[in-house]
N, C-alpha and C positions, 0 to 999 in steps of 0.2 A: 795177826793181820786181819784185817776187815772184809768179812767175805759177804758184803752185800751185795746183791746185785748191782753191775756196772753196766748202764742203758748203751753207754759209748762201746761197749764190748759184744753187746749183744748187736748192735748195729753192726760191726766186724763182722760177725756170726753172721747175718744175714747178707754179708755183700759177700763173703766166701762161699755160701750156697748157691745163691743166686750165680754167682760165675762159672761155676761148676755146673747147674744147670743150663747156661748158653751152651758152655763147652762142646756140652752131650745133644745137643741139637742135633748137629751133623751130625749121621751115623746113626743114631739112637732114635730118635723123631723120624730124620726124613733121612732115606738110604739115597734118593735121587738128590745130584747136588741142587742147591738152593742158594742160585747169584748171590744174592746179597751177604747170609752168612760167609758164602767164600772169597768173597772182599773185606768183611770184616777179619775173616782169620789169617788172608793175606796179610794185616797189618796191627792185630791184635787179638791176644788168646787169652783166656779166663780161667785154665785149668790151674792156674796159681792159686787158686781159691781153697785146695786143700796143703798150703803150706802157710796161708795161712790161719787156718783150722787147724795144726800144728803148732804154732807159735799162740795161740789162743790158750789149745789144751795144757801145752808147759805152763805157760802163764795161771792159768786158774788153778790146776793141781797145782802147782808148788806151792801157793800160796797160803793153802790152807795143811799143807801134806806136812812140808819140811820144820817145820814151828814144832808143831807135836812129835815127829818124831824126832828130833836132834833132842826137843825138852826132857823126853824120857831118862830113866834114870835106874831103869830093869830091862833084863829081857824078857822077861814076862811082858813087861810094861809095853815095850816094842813090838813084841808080837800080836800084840791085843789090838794095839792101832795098827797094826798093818793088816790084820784080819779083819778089821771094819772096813776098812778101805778098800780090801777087794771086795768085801760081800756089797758093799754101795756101791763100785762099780758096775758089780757082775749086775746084780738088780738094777742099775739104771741102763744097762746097755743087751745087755744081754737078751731080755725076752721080746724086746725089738726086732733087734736083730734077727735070731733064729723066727718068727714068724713072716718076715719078707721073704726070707730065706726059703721058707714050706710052702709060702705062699706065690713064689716065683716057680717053685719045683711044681706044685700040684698046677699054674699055667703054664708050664712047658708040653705037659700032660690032656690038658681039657683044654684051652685056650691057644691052640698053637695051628690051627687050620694055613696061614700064614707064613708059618718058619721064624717068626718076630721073634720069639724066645730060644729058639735057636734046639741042639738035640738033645735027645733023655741024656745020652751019656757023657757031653760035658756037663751040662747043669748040675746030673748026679757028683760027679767031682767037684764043682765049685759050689755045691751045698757043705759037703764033707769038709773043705779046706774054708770054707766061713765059719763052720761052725767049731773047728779046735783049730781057727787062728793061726793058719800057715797061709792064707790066700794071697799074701804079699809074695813068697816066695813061688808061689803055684803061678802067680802073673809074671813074675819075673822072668820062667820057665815058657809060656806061652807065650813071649813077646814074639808076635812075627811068626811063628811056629804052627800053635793049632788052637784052634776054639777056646777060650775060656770058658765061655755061660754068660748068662744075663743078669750073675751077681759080681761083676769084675771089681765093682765100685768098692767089694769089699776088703781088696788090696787094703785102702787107709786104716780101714777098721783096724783090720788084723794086727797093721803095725802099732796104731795107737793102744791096743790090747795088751802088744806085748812093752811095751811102756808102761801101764799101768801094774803089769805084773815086775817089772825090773828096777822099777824107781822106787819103790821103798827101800828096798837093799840096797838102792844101789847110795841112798841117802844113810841108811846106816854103816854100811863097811867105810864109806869116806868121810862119813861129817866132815870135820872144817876143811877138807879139801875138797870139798862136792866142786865148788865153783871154777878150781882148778881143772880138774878132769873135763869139766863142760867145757871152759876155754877150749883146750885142748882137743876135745871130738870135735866143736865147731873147725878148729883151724884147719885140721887135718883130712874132712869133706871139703873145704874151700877150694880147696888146693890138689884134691882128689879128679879125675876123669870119670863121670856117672855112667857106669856099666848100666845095663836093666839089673842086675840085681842091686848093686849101690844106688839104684834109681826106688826103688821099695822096701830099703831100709835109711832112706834118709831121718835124721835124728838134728841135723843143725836147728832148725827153725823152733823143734820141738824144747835143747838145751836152752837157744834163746830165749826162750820163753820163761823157761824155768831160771836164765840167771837175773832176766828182769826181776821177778817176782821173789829171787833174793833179793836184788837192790833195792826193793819198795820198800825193805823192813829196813832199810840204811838212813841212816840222818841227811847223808846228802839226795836222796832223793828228791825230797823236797825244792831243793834250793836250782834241780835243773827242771822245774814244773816248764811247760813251755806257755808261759802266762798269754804271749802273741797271739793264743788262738782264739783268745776271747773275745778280738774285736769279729766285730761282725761280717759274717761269713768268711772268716779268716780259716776255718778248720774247715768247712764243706771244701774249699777252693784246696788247700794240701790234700783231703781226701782223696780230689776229685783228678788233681796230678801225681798222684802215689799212682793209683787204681790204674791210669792211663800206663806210667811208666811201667808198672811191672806187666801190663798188659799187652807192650812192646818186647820188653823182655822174655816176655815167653814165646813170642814167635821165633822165625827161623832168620829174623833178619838183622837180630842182635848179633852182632859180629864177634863178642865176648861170648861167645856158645860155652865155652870149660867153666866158667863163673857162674853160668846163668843161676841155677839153684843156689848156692850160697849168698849170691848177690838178691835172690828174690825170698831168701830165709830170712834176711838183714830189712829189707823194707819192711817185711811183714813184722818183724819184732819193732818195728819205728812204729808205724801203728797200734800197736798193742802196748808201745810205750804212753803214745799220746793217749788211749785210751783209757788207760789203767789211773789218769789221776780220779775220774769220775765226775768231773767236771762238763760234761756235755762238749766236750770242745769240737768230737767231729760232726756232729748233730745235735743242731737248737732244738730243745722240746718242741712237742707241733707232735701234731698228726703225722709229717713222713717220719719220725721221730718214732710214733705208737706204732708206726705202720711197719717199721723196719726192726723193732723188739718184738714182735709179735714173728715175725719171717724166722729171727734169729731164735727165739725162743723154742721153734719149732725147727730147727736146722736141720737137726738131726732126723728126725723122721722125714722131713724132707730127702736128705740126702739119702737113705735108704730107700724110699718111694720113689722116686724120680724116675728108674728107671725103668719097675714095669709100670709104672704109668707111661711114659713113653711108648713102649711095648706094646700095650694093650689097647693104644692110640691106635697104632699100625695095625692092630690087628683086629679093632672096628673098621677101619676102614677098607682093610681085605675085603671083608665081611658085605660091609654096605657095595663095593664094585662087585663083589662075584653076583650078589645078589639082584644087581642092577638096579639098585637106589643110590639117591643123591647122598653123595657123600663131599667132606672137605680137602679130597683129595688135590692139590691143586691151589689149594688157599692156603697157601703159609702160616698165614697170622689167625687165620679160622681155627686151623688144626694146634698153632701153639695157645690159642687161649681155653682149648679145649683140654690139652694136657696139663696146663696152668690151672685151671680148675679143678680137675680132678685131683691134683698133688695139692693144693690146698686141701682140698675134703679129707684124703686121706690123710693126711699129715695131720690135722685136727681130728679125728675121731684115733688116730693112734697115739697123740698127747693127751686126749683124755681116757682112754680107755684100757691105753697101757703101758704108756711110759711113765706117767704122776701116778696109777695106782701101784706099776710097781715099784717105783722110786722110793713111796712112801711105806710100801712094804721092807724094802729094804733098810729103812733108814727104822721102821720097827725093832727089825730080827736082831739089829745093832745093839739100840738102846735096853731089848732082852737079854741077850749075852753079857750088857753091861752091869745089868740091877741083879741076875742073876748067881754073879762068879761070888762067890765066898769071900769076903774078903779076909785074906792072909796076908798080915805084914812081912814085908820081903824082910829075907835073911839080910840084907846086903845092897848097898847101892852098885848092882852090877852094872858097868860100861856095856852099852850096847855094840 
C-alpha cells in the first residue's frame, strides 16, 4: 500500500483538532458562560472530532501495518515487525506526551496562583495514569465523580495506545478473519447502550478505519472512487454538510441518542473514505489547502497543548486582574486569539523540537536493529 502523504487526510486531521479545540472552549478557556458559544452548543458540538481521529488512526496504521505482517512467513519475522512498530510508536508519541504531562504537573505547582490547573493531588494521578496508559479508564471512574486533572484530554491517548499495543496481535492470531472480527466489534457497539466506561473504550470508528484501509488494497476499490467530487466545489460542499451533520449529532437534541457514537464512527469513516483516494476531493490545493496540512500536520501536539494553554490563559489573566492591569478579561475573541497563538507557537517548537527529532530517532533505532540482527536462514517457514 502507498503510504505517502494524503493532503485530503491531513485536512481530516486538522478539522478534528480544530473541533476539539472549540469543544474545550467552554470550561477550559472561559469558566464564566460565554452567550454565543452556548448557543452554538445549544445546536452543535465538535467533540466528534476525536472519533474522528480514530477512524483516521485505524486508517493509516492498517495500511501500512497489516501487508507486512500477514506477508510474514516466521515468527521471528513477526515479531521483528511488530517490535519496530512499537518502538516508532513509542518514539513518535511518546516523548510528547510525557513532556506536557511534567509540564502541566510542574504548572500545577509554579503556575497555579489561580486554581486554573486545578490540585497537586489530582494532577499527580492523572500524570501517573497518562503515563502507563490507563487514563481512559481513570476518566471513565471520574465521570461526574471527582477531579480528573488538566491532562483528561489524555483519556484518547491512552486508548489509541492501547491499540497500537493490541493490533499487531490482534492481526496475527486472525489473519484472514481480521475483517470478520472488526465487522463484528463494530456491530456489537452499534447496538450497545454507551456506559462511561463503553464511552472510553470505544473501538468502532477506530475498526472502521482499519477495514477501510483493507478495502483500499481490494480491486474493487477503485471502481467505487466517488469521481462526483471533482466538480468544483463539490467536496468542500459534502465536507461542509458531513461536518454540520455530525455536528448536530452530538448535541442533545438528536433524538437517536443510543446510535449517536456508531452513527458518528460511520460518517467519520465516509470521510476518511473520500479521503483516502488522494485525489484532493475535500480541499482544492490553495493556500486553505497549505493552511489546513500545516494545523493537521501539527495535530497532535496541538491536541496535547491545547489545554494548558488554555489554562495558562486563565491564569495570565488571574494575574493581570489581581494586579490591577488591563487585561482581556471580558473580550472573548481577544482572549481566544491569544490562546490561538500561543498553541500555534507551542505546537511548532514542539514539532520541531521533539516530535521529528524523535520520530526520526526512532525510525533510526529501527533501521539498527535491522542491519544489525545476524542473518540466520529460518529452519522453517513457520505460520505466524
Amino acid at each position: 500500500m502507498n503510504s505517502k502523504r494524503i493532503m485530503d487526510i491531513e485536512v481530516l486531521r486538522a478539522i478534528a483538532v480544530l473541533g476539539v479545540l472549540f469543544h474545550h472552549l467552554q470550561g477550559s478557556l472561559f469558566t464564566d458562560t460565554v452567550p454565543l458559544l452556548q448557543t452554538v452548543h445549544h445546536w452543535a458540538q465538535s467533540w466528534w472530532g476525536v472519533d474522528l481521529f480514530f477512524a483516521i488512526s485505524g486508517f493509516v496504521i492498517a495500511r501500512s501495518l497489516i501487508p507486512v505482517l500477514q506477508g510474514c512467513t516466521s515468527r521471528r519475522q513477526c515479531w521483528e515487525q511488530t517490535r519496530n512498530f512499537w518502538l516508532r510508536r513509542a518514539f513518535r508519541l511518546l516523548p510528547s506526551a510525557w513532556l506536557w504531562l511534567a509540564l502541566m504537573l510542574l504548572a500545577c505547582v509554579l503556575l497555579n496562583r489561580s486554581g486554573a490547573f486545578g490540585t497537586l493531588h489530582a494532577n499527580l494521578q492523572a500524570t501517573l495514569a497518562g503515563v502507563l496508559q490507563y487514563a481512559n479508564f481513570r476518566f471513565a471512574d471520574s465521570f461526574f465523580q471527582y477531579e480528573y486533572g488538566s491532562s483528561f484530554v489524555y483519556w484518547s491517548l491512552a486508548l489509541e495506545e492501547q491499540f497500537y499495543l493490541l493490533f499487531p496481535l490482534l492481526i496475527v492470531v486472525c489473519r484472514r478473519h481480521l475483517g470478520w472480527v472488526l465487522l463484528a466489534l463494530v456491530a456489537v457497539q452499534l447496538f450497545t447502550l454507551r456506559t462511561p466506561l463503553l464511552m472510553v473504550v470505544r473501538t468502532d470508528a477506530l475498526a472502521l478505519g482499519v477495514l477501510l484501509a483493507m478495502w483500499s488494497a481490494q480491486p474493487g476499490y477503485s471502481r467505487w472512487e466517488p469521481r462526483f467530487l471533482r466538480r468544483p466545489w463539490a467536496g468542500v460542499s459534502v465536507l461542509t454538510v458531513l461536518a454540520l451533520l455530525l455536528s448536530y449529532m452530538a448535541t442533545d437534541r438528536f433524538t437517536f441518542a443510543s446510535y449517536r457514537i456508531g452513527s458518528i464512527a460511520m460518517l467519520s469513516a465516509l470521510l476518511v473514505w473520500m479521503a483516502s483516494y488522494n485525489r484532493d476531493y475535500l480541499l482544492p490545493r490553495g493556500r486553505l489547502q497549505r493552511l489546513m496540512a500545516w494545523i493537521g500536520s501539527r495535530s497532535y501536539g496541538i491536541y496535547l497543548i491545547h489545554i494548558p494553554a488554555y489554562l495558562l490563559v486563565r491564569e495570565l489573566i488571574f494575574r493581570l486582574q489581581d494586579a490591577g492591569l488591563p487585561s482581556p478579561a471580558g473580550h472573548p475573541i481577544l482572549t481566544v486569539l491569544i490562546a490561538g497563538g500561543l498553541i500555534a507557537l507551542l505546537s511548532e517548537l514542539n514539532y520541531r523540537f521533539i516530535e521529528m527529532p524523535m520520530r526520526n530517532r526512532g525510525a533510526a533505532l529501527v533501521r539498527r536493529l535491522g542491519t544489525s540482527r545476524t542473518a540466520v536462514p529460518s529452519s522453517g517457514a513457520t505460520s505466524c
